[in-house]
Structure formats: C-alpha cells, structure tokens
PATILO-7207 format. One record per residue: residue number from 1; chain; x negated, z, y negated of N, C-alpha, C in turn. Coordinates in nm, 2 decimals. Layout:
BEGIN
> NUM, A, X, Z, Y, X, Z, Y, X, Z, Y;
...
END
This chain:
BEGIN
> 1, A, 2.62, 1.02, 2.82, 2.63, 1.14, 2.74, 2.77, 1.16, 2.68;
> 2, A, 2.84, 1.29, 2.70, 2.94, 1.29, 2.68, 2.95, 1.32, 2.53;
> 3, A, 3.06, 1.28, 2.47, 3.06, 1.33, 2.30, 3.14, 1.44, 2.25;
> 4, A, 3.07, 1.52, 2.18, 3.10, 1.64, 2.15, 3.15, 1.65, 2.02;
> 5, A, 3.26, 1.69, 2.01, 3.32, 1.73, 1.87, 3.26, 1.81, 1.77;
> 6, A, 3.22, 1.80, 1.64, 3.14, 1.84, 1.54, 3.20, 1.86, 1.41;
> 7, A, 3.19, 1.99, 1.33, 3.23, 2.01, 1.27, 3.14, 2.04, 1.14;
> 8, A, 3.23, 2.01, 0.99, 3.09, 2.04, 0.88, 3.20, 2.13, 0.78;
> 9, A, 3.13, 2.20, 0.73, 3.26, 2.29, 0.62, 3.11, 2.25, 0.46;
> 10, A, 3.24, 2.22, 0.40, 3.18, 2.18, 0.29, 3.27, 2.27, 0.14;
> 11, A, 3.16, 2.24, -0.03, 3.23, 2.30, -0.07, 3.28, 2.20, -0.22;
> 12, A, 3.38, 2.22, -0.24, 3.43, 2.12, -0.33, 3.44, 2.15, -0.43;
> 13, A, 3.45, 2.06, -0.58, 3.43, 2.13, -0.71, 3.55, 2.15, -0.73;
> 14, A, 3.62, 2.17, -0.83, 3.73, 2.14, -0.91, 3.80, 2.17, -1.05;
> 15, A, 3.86, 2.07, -1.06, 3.88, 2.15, -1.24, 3.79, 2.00, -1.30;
> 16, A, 3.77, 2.05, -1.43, 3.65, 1.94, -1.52, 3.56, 1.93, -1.46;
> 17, A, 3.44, 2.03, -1.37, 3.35, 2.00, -1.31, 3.33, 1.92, -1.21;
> 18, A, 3.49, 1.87, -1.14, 3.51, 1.80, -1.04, 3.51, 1.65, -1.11;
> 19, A, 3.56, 1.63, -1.21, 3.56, 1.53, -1.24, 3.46, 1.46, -1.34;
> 20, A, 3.37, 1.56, -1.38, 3.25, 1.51, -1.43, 3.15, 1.49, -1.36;
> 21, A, 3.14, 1.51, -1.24, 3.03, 1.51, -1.14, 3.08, 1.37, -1.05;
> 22, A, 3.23, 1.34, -1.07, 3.26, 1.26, -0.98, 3.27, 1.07, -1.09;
> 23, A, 3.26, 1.15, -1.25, 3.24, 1.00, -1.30, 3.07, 0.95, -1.30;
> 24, A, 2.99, 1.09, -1.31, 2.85, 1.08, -1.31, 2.77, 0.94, -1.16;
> 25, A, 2.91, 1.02, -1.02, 2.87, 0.98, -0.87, 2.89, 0.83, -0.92;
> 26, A, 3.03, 0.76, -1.00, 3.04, 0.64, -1.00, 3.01, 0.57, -1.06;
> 27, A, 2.92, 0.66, -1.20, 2.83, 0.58, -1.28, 2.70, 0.53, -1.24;
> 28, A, 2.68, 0.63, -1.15, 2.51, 0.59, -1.06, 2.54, 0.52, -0.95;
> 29, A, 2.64, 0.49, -0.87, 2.67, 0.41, -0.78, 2.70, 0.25, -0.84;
> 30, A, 2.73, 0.24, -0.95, 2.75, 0.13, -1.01, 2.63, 0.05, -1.02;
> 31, A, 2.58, 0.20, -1.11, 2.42, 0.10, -1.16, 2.30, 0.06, -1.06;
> 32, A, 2.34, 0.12, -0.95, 2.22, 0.13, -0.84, 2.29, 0.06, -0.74;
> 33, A, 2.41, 0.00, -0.72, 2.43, -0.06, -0.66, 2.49, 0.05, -0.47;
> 34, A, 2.52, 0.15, -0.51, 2.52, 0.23, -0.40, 2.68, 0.28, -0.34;
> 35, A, 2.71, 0.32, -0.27, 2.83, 0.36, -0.22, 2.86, 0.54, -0.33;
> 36, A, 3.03, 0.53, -0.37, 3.01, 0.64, -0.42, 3.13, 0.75, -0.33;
> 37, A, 3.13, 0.86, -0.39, 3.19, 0.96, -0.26, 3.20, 1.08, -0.34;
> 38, A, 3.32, 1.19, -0.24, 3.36, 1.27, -0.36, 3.23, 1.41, -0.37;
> 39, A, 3.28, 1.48, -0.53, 3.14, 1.52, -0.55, 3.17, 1.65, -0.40;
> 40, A, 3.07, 1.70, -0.41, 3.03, 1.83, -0.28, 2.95, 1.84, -0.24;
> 41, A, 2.89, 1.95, -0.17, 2.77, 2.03, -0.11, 2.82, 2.08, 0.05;
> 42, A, 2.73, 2.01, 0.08, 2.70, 2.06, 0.28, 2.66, 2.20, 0.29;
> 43, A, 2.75, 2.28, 0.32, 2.79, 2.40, 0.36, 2.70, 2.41, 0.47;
> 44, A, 2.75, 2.37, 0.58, 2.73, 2.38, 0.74, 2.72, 2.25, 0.80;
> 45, A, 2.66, 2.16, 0.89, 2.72, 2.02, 0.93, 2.66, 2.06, 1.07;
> 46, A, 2.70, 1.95, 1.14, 2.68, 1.92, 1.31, 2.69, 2.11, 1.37;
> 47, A, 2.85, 2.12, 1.32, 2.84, 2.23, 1.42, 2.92, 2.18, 1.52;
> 48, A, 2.87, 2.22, 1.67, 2.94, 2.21, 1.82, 3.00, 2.36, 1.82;
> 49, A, 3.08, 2.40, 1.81, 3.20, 2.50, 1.83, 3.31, 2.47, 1.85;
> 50, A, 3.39, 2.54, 1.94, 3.53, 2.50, 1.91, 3.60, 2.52, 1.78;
> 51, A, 3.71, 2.42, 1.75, 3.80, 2.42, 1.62, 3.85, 2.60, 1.55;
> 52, A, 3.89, 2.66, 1.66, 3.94, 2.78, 1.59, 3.83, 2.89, 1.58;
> 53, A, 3.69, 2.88, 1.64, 3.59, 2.94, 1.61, 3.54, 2.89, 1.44;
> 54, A, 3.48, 2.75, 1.43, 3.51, 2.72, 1.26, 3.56, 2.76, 1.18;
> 55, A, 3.71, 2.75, 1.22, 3.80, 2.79, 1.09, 3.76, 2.93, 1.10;
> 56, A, 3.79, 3.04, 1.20, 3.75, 3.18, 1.16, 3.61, 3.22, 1.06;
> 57, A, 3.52, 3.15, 1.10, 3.41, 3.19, 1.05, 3.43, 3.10, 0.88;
> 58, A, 3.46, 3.00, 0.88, 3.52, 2.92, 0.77, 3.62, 3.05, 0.61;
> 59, A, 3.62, 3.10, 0.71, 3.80, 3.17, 0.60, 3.70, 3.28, 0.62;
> 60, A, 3.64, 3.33, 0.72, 3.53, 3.44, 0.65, 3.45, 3.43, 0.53;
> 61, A, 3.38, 3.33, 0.53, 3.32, 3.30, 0.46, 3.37, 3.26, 0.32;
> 62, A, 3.50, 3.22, 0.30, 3.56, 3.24, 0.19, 3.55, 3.34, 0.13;
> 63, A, 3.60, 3.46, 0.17, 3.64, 3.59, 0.17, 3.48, 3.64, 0.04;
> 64, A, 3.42, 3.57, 0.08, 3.30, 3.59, 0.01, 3.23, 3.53, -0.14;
> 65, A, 3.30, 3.42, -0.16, 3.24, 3.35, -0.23, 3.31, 3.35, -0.35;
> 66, A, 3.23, 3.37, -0.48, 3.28, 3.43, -0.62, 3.30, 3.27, -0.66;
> 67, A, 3.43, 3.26, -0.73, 3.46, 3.20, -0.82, 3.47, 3.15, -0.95;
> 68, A, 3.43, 3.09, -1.03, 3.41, 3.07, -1.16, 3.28, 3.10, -1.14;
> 69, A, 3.26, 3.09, -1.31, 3.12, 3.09, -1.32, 3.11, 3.27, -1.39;
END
C-alpha cells in the first residue's frame, strides 16, 4: 500500500485565550498523568489532496471566519 500524503487545517487560539487553555492542557496533563499539546480544534484531518489544493481552499476559508468575540 502506497502512502499518501495527508493533510489537517486546524484552528489556533491566541492572545490570553491561548494561554489559558494551554495552562489548563498542562494542569490536566499533570494531574492525569497524560501527554500535553498545544491548545486547538480539528478543522479538517486526513485530507488526501494535493498541497496547493489545501492551501486554496485553506485561505478560502479564512476569508470567512469572524474574529474576536
């Protein structure tokens, strides 16, 4: 089986929110004994497309998405 290149567009916090979610990830990774990782939300995962098809639809989809709260 040959292997296919896979792509995931995710969305990142930033600001205070990024870093309150991301002391929360290493307070519960501590206490639970778990691996910790930065904060974010799975957009899209296991896409098979080529690279510049992603990014287009990628930066479309920006184009869309409100800021702030």
């Amino acid at each position: 089986m040959a292997f296919k290149e896979q792509y995931a567009i995710f969305a990142v916090p930033k600001g205070q929110l990024q870093g309150q979610l991301q002391a929360e990830i290493v307070h519960l990774g501590m206490k639970c004994h778990a691996p910790t990782f930065a904060p974010h939300t799975t957009v899209l995962a296991a896409i098979e497309r080529p690279r510049e098809e992603v990014l287009a639809v990628a930066a479309e989809m920006c184009k869309h998405v409100k800021v702030g709260g």
